[in-house]
N, C-alpha and C positions, 0 to 999 in steps of 0.2 A: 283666446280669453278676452270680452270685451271689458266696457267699462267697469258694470257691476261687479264682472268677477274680481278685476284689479283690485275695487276699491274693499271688499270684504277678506280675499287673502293678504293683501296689505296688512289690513288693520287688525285680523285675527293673528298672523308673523310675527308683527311687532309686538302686540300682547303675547305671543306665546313665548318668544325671545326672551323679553322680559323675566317673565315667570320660569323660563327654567333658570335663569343664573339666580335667582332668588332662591329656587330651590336647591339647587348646586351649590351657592354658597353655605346654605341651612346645613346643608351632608359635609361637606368640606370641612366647615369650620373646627368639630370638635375631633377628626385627627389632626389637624394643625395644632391646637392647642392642646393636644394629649402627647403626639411622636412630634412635633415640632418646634415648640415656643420654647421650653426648657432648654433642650440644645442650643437652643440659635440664641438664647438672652445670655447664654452660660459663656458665651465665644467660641462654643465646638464648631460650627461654621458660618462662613461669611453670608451676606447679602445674596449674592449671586446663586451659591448655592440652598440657600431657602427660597427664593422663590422658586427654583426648577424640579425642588420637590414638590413646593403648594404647587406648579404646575402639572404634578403626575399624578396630584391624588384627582384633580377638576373631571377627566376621563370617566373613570369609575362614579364618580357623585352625578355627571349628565348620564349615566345609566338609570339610576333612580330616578333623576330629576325629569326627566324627557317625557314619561307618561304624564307625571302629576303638574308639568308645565304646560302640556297642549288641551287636560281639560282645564284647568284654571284659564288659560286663553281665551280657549274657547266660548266656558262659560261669560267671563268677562265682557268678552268684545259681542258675542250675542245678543245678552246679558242687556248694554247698554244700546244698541240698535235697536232690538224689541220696546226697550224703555221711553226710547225719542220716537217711535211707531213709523220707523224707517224698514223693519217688515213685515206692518199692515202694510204700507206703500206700495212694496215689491208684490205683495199678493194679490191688494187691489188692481195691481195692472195685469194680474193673469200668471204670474209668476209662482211654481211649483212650491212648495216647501225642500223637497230634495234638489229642484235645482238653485234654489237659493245655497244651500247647504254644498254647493259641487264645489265650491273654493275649499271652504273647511277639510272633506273631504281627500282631497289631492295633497292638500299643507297634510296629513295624519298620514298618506299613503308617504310622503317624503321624510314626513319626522320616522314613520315606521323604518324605513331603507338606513334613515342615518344610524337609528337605536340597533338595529340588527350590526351595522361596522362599529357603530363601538361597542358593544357587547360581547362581539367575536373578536375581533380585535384590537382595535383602541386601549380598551379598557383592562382587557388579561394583561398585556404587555406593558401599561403603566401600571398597573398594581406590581408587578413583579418587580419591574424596574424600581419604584420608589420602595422596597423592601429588601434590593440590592445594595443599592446607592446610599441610604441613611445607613445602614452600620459602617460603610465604607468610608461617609463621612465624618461621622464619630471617630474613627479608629483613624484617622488623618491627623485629628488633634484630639488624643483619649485623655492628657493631661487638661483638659476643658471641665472635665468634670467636677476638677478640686476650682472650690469658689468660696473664697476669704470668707469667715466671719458667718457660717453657714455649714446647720448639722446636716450633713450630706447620708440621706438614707437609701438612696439607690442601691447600695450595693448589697442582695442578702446575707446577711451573717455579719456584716459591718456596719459602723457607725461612725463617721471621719469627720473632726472637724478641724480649721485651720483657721490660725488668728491672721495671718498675712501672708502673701504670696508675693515672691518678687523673680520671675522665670521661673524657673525647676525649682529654686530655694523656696523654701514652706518656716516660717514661724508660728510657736506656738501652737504645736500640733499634736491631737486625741486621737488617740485610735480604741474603741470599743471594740469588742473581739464577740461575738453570741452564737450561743449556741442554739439548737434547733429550735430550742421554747421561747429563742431572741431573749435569753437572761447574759448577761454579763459576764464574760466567765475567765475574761482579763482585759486589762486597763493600762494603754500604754499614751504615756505623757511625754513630749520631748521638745528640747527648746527651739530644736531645728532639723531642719533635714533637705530630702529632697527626691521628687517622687520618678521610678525610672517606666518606660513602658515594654512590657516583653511580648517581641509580636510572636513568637513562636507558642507561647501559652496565652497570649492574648488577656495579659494580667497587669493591673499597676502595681510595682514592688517598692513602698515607701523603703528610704535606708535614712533611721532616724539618728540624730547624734545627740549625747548627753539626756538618755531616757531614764524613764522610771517607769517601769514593770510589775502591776500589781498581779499576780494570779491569784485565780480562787477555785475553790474546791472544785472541782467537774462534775463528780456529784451534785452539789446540792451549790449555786455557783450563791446561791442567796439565803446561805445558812452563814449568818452575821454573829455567832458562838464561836466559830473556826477563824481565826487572824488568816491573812491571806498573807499570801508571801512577798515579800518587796524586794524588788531590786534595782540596782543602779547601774547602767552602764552606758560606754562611752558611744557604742555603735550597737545598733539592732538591725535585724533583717529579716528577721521571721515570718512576717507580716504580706501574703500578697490575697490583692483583689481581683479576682477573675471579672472580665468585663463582658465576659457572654451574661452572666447574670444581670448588668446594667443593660446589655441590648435583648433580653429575656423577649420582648414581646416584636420582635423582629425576625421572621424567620428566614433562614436560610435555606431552607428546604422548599421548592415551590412548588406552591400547593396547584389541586388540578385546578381548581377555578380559579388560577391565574394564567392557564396555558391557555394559547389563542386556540381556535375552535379545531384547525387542521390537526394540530398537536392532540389535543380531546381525542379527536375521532381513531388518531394512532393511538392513545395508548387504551380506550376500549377494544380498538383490534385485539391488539397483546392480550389485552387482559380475557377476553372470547377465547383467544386461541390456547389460552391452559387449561389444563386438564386436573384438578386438585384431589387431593385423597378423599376419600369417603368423610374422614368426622371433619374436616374444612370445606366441604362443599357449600354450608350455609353461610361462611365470612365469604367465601367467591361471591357467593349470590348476592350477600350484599353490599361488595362493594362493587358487583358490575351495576347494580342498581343505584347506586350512589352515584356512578360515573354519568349513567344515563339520564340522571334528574340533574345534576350539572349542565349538561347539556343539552336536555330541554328548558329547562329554566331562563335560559340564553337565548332561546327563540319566544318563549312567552313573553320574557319581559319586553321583548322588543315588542310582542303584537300589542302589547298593553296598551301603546300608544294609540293603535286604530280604534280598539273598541271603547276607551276612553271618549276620542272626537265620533263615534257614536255614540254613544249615551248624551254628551254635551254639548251636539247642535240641536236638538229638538228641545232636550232640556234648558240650555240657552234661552232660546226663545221664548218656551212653555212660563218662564217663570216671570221674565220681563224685569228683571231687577236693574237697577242702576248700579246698587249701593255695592261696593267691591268687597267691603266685610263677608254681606251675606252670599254672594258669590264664589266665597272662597271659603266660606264654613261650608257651603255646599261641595265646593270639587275635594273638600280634606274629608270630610263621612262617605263619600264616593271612595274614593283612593283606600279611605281606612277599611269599607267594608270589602273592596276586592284582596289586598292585601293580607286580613283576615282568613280569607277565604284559602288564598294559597297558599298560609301557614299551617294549617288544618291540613292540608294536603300533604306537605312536607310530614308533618306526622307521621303518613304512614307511610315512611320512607323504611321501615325493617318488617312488612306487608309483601312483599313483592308479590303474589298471588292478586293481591288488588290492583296491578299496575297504576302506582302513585306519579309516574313517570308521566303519563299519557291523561290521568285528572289532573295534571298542571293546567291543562285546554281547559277545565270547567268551569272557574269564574269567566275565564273569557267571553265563555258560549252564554254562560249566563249574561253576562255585562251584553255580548251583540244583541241577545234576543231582545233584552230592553229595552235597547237600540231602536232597533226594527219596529217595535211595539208603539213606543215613544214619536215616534215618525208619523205611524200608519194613527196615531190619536191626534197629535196637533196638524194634520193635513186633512180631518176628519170635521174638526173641531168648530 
């Protein structure tokens, strides 16, 4: 590699580095602040252990981010070489437009290689991982959830709130009881208590003291004709919160496209090697088909990256822009219309006669042709 080449993968590396933590960050940010920020401001866990969840989710987000970082680079750093006419220079000396282009090209063969290991596994293996570890977190400290002075609606069917907290001891504390249509269907007030956690049902069981118990009709819990019934008493227990419903969007069950690619390929075996009855044969089919676009989907998204730094060295160049705005509303209509393209496709994922599995390649083929196209007019030009 001589000078020229250094100094254009250089400067297209560092612009592409760039752009993918940009866009990494852009994917990242709203599971952090949707499965993250709440926990971690409430005190369910420390420091240490948030960041090595925002650590597991970065994996899966440079899956995303890795195509739409190398043409944003691309375009960029082309983008402004063309603009300072640093390559009219390279041509007026005799210099190819593809060999110009051979740095670019080699950085796309290597972002491909990297997109292909986290895709395959990187990325299966932290998704899974941080879908482990956050309810195991939680359930380390489940008492995290009760937070002073704040109507706690996490839990379905409950409504908890607590005027002060001092350890396990709770002052001034609501508990709303609803039923399916979330109406109110008892109302329990007490001056104190104190909340226990049962790991074998995986539940918080407040035990209140000196309560007041209102019921109301189960029927109709907001027919205000019927006096509801009151009671006083010195201890209650009745009351527990199942905490799967607070970890509701956490799953335990891991899904296929979290399993690393080796794992994939075994459990299509299995699933090839049954035999189903006659009226299931068409749920077989579709979920071997299911399995199968999982796991091309894992090798497309990885090619994304090549035919991206296709389409974005010629077009680079072609446009000669400076200005990083319009270099970047250009790589996002790029990105949005391939993307389109392979949602479409997904579509006809309950088709299997159209192998949707195998038009996952079509934007691609489209995106290289362009490519190619794109090449063969500004080397013409």
């Amino acid at each position: 590699m001589n000078l020229l080449d250094r100094h254009i993968f250089r400067s297209v590396l560092l612009t592409c580095a760039a752009a993918v933590g940009l866009f990494a960050f852009v994917v990242a940010v709203p599971n952090v602040v949707r499965d993250l920020l709440g926990p971690f401001l409430a005190g369910q866990f420390g420091a240490a252990t948030f960041a090595r969840l925002v650590a597991l989710l970065f994996p899966f987000a440079i899956s995303f981010a890795l195509p739409m970082g190398i043409l944003t680079g691309v375009l960029l750093t082309l983008g402004r070489l063309s603009a300072d006419s640093e390559i009219t220079a390279m041509r007026a000396a005799g210099i190819s437009l593809l060999r110009i282009a051979r740095p670019v090209l080699l950085l796309a063969v290597l972002g491909t290689l990297l997109a292909l290991h986290v895709n395959l596994e990187s990325a299966p293996w932290a998704r899974a991982r941080f879908h482990r570890e956050l309810p195991e977190a939680i359930r380390a400290n489940p008492l995290g959830v009760i937070v002073p002075k704040t109507f706690i609606r996490d839990f379905k069917g409950s409504v908890i709130y607590v005027g002060a907290r001092d350890g396990e001891v709770l002052r001034d504390i609501w508990v709303w009881d609803l039923d399916r249509q979330s109406r109110v269907r008892r109302l329990v007030r007490a001056e104190s208590g104190r909340v226990d956690y049962d790991e074998a049902t995986n539940s918080l069981i407040p035990t209140l003291t000196r309560a007041t118990v209102e019921e109301r009709d189960p029927a109709d819990p907001e027919d205000f004709s019927k006096a509801p019934r009151v009671v006083t008493v010195g201890r209650f227990e009745e009351v527990r919160i199942p905490l799967d419903r607070y970890m509701g969007q956490h799953f335990v069950r891991v899904k296929e496209e979290w399993l690393p690619y080796g794992e994939l390929q075994e459990l299509r075996a299995r699933h090839a090697a049954e035999t189903p009855s006659l009226e299931k044969r068409a749920e077989h089919a579709r979920a071997g088909l299911r399995l199968a676009m999982i796991s091309m989907e894992k090798w497309t998204q990885a090619a994304a990256v090549l035919c991206f730094a296709l389409v974005g060295a010629p077009l680079g160049i072609r446009v000669s822009r400076r200005e990083t705005s319009a270099n970047l509303g250009l790589a996002l209509v790029l990105v949005l219309g391939f993307y389109l393209l392979t949602v479409a496709v997904k579509w006809l994922d309950k088709q299997p006669e159209l192998r949707p599995d195998l038009l996952l390649w079509l934007p691609h083929v489209l995106f290289a042709a362009l490519g190619l196209w794109l090449f063969r007019r500004v080397e013409t030009r």
